[in-house]
VOBANU-849871 format. One record per atom (N, C-alpha, C, O): atom name; x, y, z. Coordinates in pm, whole numbers, plus 32768, in hexadecimal, padded with zeros to 4 digits. Example, Ala and Ser with C-alpha at 12.3 -4.5 7.8 and 13.67 -1.06 7.14 Angstrom:
2
ATOM  at    px    py    pz
ATOM   N  8527  7DC7  830C
ATOM  CA  84CE  7E3E  830C
ATOM   C  8528  7EB6  830C
ATOM   O  8590  7EB4  834E
ATOM   N  8505  7F1F  82C4
ATOM  CA  8557  7F96  82CA
ATOM   C  850A  8003  8313
ATOM   O  853D  8072  8324
This chain:
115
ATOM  at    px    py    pz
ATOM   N  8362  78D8  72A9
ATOM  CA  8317  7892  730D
ATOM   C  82AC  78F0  7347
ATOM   O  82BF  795F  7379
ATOM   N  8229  78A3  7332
ATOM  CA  81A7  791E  7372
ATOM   C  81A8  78D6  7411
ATOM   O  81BB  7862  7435
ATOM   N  8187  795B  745E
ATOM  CA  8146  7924  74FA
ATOM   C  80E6  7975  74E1
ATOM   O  80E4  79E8  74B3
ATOM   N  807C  7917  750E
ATOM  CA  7FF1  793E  751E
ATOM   C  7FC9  7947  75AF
ATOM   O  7FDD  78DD  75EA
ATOM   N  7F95  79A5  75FB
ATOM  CA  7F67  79A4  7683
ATOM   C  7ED4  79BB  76A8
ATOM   O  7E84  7A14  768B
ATOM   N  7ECE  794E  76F0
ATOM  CA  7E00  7953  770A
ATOM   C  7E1B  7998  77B2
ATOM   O  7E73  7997  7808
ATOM   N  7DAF  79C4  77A1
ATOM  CA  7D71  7A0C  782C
ATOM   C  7D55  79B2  7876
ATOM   O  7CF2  796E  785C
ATOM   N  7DB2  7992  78FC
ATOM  CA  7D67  7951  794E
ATOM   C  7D19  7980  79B9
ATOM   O  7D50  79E1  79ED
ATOM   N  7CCA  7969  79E3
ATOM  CA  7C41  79AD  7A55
ATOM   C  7C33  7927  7ABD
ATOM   O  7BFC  78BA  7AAB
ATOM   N  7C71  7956  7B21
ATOM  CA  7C1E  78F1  7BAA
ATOM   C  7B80  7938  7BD8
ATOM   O  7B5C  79A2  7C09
ATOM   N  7B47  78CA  7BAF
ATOM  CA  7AAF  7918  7BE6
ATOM   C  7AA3  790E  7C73
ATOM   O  7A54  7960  7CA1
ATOM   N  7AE4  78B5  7CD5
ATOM  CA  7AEE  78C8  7D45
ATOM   C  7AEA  7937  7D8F
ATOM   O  7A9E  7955  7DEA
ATOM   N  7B47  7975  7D5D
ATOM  CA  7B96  79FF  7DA1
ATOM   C  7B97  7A64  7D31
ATOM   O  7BE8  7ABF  7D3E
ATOM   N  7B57  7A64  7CD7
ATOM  CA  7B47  7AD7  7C32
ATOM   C  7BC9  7B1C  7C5B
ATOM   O  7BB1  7B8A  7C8C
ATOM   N  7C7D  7AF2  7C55
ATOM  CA  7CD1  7B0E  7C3C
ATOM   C  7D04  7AD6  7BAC
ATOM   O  7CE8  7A60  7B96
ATOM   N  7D3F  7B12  7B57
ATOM  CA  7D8A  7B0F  7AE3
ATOM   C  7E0D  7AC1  7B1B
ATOM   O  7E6D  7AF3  7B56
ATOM   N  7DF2  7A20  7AF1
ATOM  CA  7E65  79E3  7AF6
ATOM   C  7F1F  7A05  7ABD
ATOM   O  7F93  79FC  7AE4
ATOM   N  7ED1  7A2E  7A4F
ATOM  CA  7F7C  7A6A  79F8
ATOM   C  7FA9  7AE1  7A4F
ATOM   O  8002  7AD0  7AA2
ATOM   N  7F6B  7B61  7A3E
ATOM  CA  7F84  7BED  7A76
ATOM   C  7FCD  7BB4  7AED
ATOM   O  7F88  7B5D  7B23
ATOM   N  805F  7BCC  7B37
ATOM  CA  8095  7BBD  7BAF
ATOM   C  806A  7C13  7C03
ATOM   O  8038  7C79  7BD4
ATOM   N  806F  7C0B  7C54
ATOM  CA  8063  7C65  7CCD
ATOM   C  80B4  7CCE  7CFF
ATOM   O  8126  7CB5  7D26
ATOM   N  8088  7D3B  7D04
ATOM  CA  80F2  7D7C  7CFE
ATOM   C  8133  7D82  7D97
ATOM   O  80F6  7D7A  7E02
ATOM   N  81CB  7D94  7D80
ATOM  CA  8208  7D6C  7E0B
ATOM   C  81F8  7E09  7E5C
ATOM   O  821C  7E0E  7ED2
ATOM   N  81C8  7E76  7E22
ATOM  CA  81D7  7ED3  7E6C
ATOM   C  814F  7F41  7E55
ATOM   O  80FF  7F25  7DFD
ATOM   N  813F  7FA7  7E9B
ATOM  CA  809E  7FFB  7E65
ATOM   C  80BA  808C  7EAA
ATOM   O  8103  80A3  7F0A
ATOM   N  8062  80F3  7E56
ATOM  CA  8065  8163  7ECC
ATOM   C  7FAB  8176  7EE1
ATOM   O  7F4A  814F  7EA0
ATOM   N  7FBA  81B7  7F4A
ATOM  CA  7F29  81F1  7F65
ATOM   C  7F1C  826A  7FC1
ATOM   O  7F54  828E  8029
ATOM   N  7EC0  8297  7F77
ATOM  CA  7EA4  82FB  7FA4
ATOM   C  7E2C  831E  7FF0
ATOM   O  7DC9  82DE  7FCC
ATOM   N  7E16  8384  8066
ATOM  CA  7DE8  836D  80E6
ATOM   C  7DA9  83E4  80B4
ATOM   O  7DE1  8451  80AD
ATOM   N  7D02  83C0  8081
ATOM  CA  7CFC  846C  808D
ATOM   C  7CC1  84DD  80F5
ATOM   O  7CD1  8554  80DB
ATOM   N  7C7F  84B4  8166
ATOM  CA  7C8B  853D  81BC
ATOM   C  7CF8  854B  8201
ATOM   O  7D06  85AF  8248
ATOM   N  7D5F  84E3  81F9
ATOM  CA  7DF8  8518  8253
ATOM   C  7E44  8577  81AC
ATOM   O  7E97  85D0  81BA
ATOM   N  7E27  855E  815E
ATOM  CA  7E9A  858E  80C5
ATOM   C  7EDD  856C  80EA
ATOM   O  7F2D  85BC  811C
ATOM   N  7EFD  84C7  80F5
ATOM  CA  7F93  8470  811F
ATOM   C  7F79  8439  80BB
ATOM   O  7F15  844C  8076
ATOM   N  8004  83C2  809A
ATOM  CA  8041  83A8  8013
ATOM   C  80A9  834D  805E
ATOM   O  811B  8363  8089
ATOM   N  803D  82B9  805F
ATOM  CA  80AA  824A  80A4
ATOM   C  80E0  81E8  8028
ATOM   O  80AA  81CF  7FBD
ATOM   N  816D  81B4  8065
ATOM  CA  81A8  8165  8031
ATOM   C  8178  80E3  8061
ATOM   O  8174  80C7  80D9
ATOM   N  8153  8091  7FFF
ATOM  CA  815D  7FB1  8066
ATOM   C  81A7  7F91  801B
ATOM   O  81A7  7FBA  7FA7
ATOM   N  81EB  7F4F  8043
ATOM  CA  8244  7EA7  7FF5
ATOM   C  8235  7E4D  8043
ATOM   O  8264  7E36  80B2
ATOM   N  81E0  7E10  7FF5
ATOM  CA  819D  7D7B  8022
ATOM   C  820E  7D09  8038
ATOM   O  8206  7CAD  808A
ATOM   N  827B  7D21  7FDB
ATOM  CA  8310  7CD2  8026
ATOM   C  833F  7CDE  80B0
ATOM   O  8367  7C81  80F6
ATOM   N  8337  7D55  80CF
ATOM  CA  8398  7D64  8166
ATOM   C  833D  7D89  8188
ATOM   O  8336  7D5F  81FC
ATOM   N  82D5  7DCC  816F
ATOM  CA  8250  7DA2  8215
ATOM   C  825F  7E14  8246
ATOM   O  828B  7E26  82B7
ATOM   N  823B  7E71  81F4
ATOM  CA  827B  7F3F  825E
ATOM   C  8219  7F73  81E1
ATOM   O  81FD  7F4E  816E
ATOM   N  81F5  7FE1  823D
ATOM  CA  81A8  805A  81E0
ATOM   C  81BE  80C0  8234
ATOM   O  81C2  80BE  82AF
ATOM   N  81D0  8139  81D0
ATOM  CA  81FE  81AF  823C
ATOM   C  81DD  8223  81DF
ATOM   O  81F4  8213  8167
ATOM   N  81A0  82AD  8213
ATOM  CA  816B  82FD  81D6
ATOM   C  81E3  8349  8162
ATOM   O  823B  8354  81B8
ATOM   N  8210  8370  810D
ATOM  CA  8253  83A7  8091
ATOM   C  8228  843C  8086
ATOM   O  81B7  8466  80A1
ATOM   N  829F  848E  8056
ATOM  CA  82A1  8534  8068
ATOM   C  827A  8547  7FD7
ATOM   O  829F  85A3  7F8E
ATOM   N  822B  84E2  7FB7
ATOM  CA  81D8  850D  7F28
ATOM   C  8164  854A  7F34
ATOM   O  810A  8540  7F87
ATOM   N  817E  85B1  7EA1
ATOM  CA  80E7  85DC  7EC5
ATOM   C  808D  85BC  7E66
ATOM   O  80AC  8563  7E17
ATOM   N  8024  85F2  7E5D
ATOM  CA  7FA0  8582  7E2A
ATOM   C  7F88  85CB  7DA5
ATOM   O  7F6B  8596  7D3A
ATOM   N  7F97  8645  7DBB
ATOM  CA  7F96  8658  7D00
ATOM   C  7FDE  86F5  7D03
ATOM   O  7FFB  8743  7D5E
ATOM   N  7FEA  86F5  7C7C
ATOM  CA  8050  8776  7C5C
ATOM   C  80DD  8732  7C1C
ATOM   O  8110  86C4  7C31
ATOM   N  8108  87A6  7BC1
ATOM  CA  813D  8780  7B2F
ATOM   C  81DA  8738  7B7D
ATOM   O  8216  86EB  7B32
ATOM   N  8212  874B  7BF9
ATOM  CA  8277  872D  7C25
ATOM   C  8230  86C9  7CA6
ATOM   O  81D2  86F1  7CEA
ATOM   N  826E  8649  7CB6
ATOM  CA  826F  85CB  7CE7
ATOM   C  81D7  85E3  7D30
ATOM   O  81C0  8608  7DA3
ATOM   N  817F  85C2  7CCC
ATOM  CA  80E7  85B4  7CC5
ATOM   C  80E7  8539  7CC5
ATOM   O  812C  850F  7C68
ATOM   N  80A5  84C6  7D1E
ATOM  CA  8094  8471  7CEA
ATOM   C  7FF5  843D  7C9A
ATOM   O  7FE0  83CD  7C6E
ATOM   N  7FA4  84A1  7C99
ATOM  CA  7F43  847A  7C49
ATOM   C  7F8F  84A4  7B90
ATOM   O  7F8D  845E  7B2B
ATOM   N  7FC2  851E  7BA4
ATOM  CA  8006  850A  7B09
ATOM   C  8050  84DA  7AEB
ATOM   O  806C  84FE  7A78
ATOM   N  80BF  845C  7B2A
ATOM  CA  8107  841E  7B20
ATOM   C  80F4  83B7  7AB7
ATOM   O  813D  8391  7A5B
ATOM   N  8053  8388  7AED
ATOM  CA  8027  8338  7A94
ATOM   C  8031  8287  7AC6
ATOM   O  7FFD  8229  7A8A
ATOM   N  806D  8281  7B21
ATOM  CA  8083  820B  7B89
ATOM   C  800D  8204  7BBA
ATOM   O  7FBF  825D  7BDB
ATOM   N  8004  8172  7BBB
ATOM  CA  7F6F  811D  7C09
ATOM   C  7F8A  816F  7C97
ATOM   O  7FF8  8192  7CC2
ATOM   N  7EE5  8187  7CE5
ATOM  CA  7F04  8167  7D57
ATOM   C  7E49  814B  7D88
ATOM   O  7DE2  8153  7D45
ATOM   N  7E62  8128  7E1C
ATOM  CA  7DE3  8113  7E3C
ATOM   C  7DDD  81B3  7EAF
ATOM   O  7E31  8201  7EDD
ATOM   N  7D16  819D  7EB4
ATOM  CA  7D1A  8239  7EF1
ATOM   C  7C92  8214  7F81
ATOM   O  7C26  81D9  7F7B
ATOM   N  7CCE  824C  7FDE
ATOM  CA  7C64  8235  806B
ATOM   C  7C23  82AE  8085
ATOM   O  7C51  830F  8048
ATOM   N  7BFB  82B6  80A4
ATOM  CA  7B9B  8336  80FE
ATOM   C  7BEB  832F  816D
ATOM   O  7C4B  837C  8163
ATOM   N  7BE9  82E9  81DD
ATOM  CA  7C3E  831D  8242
ATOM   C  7C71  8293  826D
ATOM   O  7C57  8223  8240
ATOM   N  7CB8  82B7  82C4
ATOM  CA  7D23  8255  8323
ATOM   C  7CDE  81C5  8349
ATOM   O  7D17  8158  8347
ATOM   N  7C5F  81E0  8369
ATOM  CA  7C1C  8151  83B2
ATOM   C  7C30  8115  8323
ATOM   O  7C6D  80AA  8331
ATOM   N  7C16  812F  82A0
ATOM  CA  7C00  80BB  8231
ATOM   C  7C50  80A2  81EC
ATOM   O  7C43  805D  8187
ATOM   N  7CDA  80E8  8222
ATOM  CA  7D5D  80C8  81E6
ATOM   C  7D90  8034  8255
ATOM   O  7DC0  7FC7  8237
ATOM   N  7D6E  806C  82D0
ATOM  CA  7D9D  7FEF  8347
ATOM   C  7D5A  7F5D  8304
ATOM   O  7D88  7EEB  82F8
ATOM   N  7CD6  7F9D  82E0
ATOM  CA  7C5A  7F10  82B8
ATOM   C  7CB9  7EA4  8281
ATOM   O  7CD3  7E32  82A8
ATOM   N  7CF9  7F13  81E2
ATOM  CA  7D08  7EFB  817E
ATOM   C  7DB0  7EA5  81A7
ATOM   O  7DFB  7E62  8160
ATOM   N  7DB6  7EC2  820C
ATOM  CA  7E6F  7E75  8223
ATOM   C  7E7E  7E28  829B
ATOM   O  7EE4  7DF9  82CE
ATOM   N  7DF9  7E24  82C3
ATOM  CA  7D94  7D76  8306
ATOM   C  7D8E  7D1F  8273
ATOM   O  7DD4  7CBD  825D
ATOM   N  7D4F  7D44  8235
ATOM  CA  7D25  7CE4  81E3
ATOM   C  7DB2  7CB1  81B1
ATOM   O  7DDC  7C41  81CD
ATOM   N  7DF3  7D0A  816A
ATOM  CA  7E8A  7CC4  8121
ATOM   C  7ED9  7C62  8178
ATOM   O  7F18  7BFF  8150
ATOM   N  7ECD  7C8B  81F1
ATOM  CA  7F31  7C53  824D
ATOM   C  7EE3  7BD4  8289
ATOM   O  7F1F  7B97  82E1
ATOM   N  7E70  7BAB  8266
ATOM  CA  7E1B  7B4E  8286
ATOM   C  7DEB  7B45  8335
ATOM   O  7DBA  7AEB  8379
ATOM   N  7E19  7BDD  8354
ATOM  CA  7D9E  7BCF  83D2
ATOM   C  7E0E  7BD5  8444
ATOM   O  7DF8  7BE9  84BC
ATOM   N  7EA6  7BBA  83F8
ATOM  CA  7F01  7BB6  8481
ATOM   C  7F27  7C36  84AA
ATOM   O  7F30  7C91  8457
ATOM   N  7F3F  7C49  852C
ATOM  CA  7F47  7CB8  857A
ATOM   C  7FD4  7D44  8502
ATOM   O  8039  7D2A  84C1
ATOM   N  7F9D  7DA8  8517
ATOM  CA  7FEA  7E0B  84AC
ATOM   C  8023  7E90  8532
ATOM   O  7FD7  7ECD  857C
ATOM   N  80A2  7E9B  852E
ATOM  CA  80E6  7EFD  857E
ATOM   C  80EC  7F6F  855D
ATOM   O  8118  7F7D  84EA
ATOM   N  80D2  7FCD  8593
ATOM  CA  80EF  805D  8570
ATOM   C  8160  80AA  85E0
ATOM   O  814F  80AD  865A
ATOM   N  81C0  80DD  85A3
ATOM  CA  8211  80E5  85DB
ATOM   C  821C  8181  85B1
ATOM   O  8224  8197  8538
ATOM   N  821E  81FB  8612
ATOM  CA  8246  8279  85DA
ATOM   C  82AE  82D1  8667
ATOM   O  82BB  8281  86C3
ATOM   N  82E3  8339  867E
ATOM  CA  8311  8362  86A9
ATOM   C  82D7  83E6  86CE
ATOM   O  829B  8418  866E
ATOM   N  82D4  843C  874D
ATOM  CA  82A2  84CA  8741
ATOM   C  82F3  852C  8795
ATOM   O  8329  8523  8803
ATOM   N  82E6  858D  8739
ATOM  CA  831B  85F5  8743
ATOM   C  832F  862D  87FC
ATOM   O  82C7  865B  882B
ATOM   N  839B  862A  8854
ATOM  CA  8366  868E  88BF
ATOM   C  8310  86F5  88CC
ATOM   O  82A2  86EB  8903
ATOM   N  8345  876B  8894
ATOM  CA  8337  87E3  886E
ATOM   C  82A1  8800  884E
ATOM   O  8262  8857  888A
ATOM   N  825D  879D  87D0
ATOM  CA  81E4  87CF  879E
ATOM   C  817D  8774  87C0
ATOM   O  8104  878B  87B9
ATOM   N  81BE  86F9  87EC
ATOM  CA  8165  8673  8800
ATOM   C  8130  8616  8765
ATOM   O  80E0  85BA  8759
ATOM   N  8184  8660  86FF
ATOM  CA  812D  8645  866F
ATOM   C  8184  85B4  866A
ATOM   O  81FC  85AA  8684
ATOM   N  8126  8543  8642
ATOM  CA  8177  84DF  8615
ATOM   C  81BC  84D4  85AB
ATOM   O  819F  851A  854A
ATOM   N  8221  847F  85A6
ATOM  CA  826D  84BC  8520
ATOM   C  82CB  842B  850C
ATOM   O  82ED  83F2  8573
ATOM   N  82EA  83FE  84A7
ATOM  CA  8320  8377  8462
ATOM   C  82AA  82E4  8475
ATOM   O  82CF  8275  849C
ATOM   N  8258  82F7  8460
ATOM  CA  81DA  8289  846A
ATOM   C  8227  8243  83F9
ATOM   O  8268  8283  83A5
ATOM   N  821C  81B5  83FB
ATOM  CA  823A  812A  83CF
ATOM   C  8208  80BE  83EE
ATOM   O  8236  8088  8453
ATOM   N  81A0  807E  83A7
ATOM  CA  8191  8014  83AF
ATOM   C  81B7  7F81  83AC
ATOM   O  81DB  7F59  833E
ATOM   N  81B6  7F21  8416
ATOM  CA  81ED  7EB3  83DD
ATOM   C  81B9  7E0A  83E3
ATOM   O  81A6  7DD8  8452
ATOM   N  81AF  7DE1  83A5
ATOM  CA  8166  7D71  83CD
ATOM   C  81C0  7CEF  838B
ATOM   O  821C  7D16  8342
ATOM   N  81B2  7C43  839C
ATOM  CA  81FB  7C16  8362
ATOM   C  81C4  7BDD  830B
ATOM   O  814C  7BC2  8314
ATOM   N  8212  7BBC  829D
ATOM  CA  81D4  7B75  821E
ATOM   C  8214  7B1E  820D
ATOM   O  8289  7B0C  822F
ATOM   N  81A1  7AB0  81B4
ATOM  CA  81AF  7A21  81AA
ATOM   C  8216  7A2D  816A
ATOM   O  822C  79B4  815D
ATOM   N  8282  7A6B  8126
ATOM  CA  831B  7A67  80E3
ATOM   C  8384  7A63  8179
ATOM   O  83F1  7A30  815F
ATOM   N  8377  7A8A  81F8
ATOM  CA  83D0  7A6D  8246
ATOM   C  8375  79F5  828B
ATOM   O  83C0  79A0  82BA
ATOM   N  8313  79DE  829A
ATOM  CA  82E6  7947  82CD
ATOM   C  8320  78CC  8269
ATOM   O  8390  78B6  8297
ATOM   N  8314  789A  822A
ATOM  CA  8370  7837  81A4
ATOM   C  840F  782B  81FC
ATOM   O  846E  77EF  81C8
């Protein structure tokens, strides 16, 4: 039995109908050299103790997709747009001692807990 598969293209939105979406992404922040986690399922992104390249947990040599910002304002842009504009929480904790913030997490809700 042959399956044959055609390319589908919404010209609407120039998304690749077949290709799924992927439920999860990393990105990387480059004047912070942060290395965030999203999962577009549970609605959280939070920065990852990865580092960005080098032969041990590099993620540019990993070889894994990711998307890449210049800085913080066009990563926020960029998780306005996904989240369609609804309000996005940042939630971090700081240090007494140094004042450095430390456990940043994002969270916002997604249309999988609205349904």
């Amino acid at each position: 039995m042959n399956h044959h598969f055609h390319m589908a293209f919404d010209e609407d939105h120039n998304v690749d109908l077949i290709k799924p979406k992927s439920n999860s992404e990393y990105i990387y922040i480059i004047d912070e050299k942060t290395i965030w986690f999203l999962d577009h399922i549970l609605g959280v992104a939070f920065p990852t103790p990865v580092d960005f390249s080098g032969k041990e947990n590099g993620l540019y040599d990993s070889g894994l997709l990711y998307r890449e910002f210049a800085d913080y304002l066009d990563f926020q842009n960029y998780l306005e747009e996904i989240t369609g504009g609804q309000e996005v929480s940042l939630e971090s904790s700081v240090n007494p001692d140094t004042f450095e913030e430390t456990n940043r997490i994002i969270k916002w809700v997604t249309r999988y807990a609205i349904q």
